[in-house]
N, C-alpha and C positions, 0 to 999 in steps of 0.2 A: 480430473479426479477419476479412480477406478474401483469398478464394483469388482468384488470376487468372491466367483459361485461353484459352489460346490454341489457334485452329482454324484451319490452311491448306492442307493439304495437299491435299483436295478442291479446288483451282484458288478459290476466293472466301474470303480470309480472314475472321476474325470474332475477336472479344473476346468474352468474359465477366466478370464479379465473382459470386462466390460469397461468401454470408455465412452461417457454419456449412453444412447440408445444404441453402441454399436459394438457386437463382440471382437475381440480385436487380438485372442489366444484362446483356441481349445485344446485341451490336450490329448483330446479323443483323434484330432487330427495328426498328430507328433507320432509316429510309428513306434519310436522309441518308449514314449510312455506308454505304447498300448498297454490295459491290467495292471497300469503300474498303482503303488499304493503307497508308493512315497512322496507324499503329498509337500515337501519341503522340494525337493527333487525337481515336480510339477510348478511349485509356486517362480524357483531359480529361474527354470527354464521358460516361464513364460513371463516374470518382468523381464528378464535378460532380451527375451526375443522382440520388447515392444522396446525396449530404452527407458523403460521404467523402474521406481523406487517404490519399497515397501508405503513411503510417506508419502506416497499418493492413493493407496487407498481409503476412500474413506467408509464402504460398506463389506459388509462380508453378506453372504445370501448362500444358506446351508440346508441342502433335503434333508427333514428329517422322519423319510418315510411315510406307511409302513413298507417292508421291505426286508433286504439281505440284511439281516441288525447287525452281525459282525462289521461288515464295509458300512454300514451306516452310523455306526457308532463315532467307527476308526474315523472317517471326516470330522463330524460332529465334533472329537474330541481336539482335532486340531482347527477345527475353525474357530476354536471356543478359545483354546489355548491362547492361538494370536492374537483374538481379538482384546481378553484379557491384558496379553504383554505392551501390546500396540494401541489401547484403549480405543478398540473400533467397535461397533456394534455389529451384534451377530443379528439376520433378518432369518428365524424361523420358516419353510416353507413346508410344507406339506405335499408329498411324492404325486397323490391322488388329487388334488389341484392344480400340479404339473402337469400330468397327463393331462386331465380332463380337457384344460387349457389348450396343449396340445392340440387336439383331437377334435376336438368338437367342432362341428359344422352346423347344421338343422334339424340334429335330430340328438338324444341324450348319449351320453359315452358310459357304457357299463366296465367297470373295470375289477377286474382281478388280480391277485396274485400269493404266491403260494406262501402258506403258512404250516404250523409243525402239523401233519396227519393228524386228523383228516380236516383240519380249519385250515379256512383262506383269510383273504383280508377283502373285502368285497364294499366296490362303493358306484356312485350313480353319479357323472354329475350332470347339470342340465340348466337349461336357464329358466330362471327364477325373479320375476319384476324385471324383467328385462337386461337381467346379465349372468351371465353364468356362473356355477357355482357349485359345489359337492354338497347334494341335496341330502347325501345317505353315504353312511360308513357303518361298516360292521367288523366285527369278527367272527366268522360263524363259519360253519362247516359247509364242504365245497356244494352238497345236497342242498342245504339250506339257501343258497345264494343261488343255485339254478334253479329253484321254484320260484324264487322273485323274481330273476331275468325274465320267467313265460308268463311275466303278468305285464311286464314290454311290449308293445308292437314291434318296434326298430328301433335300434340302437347300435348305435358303434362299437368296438368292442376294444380297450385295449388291456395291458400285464402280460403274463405270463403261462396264459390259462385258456386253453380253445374250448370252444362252446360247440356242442354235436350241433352241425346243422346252421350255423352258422360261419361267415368269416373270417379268419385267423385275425388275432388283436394285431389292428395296426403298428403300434409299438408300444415298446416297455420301456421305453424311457425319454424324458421332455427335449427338445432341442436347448443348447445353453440360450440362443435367441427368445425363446419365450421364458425360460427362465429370467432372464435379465429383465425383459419386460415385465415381467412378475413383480419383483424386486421393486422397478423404479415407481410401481405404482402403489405399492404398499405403503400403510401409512411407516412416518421411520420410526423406528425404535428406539428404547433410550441407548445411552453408553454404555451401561452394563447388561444387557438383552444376551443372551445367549439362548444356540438351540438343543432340545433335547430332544431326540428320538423316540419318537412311537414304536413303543413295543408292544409283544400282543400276549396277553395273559392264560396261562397256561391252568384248563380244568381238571 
């Protein structure tokens, strides 16, 4: 059986196929798809590559930000589509649980990323009873979210957004590997589950 995860919302989309806990097609790898956004294109080319059938997936697993909302949408909208045609269930994730996931080692992951001037989208994660988690999400202006950073000791930093004085954000976007792992430990969703995109409201 194969999961299939979808990654857009860092501005360059991507596919993956997972088979049990193991990635097994990225298409961030495929030179060819580099930026591509033909996510039918993407899906051919990487059952084609394993000797796989549509009728073997049985999860779909789709960021749905927040983030580049055009390319985040554009996924969303096909991962929804298939899942509807193919009655799969679509597994909502959240961009800023990806990272944090990510990233996280022993100390919290602050993250940023850009939103319409002068808001970002700004969240914290950290563990919490003993596992980790997105403690804080905002949308607030990029001002507002560096005064909360200097109430931080140390933290990691990732998105798209440097911090004076601090280390460039490790990365702006999840590996498909902890993605899937994300996935497989989520509770499942029903059959008709689909994801919608965080979008961020405009004052």
């Amino acid at each position: 059986m194969l999961t299939l995860l979808f990654q857009a919302s860092n501005g360059v989309p991507s596919m993956a196929l997972g088979r049990g806990d193991a990635i097994v097609f990225d298409s961030a790898e495929v030179e060819a798809l580099s930026g591509s956004r033909d996510y039918r294109l993407m899906l051919e080319t990487g059952l084609g590559s394993i000797s796989a059938t549509l009728d073997e997936i049985t999860l779909i697993a789709c960021d749905i930000g927040p983030g580049g909302l055009g390319v985040t949408r554009t996924a969303a909208a096909f991962a929804n589509a298939l899942g509807f045609a193919r009655r799969i269930p679509v597994l909502a994730l959240p961009a800023f649980e990806l990272l944090g996931s990510e990233v996280a080692r022993d100390k919290p992951v602050a993250i940023l990323r850009r939103a319409a001037r002068p808001h970002v989208h700004f969240g914290v994660y950290a563990d919490e009873s003993g596992r980790g988690k997105l403690v804080l999400y905002e949308h607030c202006t990029e001002q507002s979210a560096l005064d909360q950073l200097s109430d931080l000791e140390d933290y990691d930093l990732a998105g798209n957004i440097e911090v004076a004085g601090h280390a460039a954000p490790v990365t702006n976007k999840a590996t498909m590997t902890c993605m899937l792992r994300l996935a497989l430990a989520a509770p499942r969703p029903e059959l008709d589950a689909r994801a919608w995109p965080i979008v961020e409201v405009l004052e």
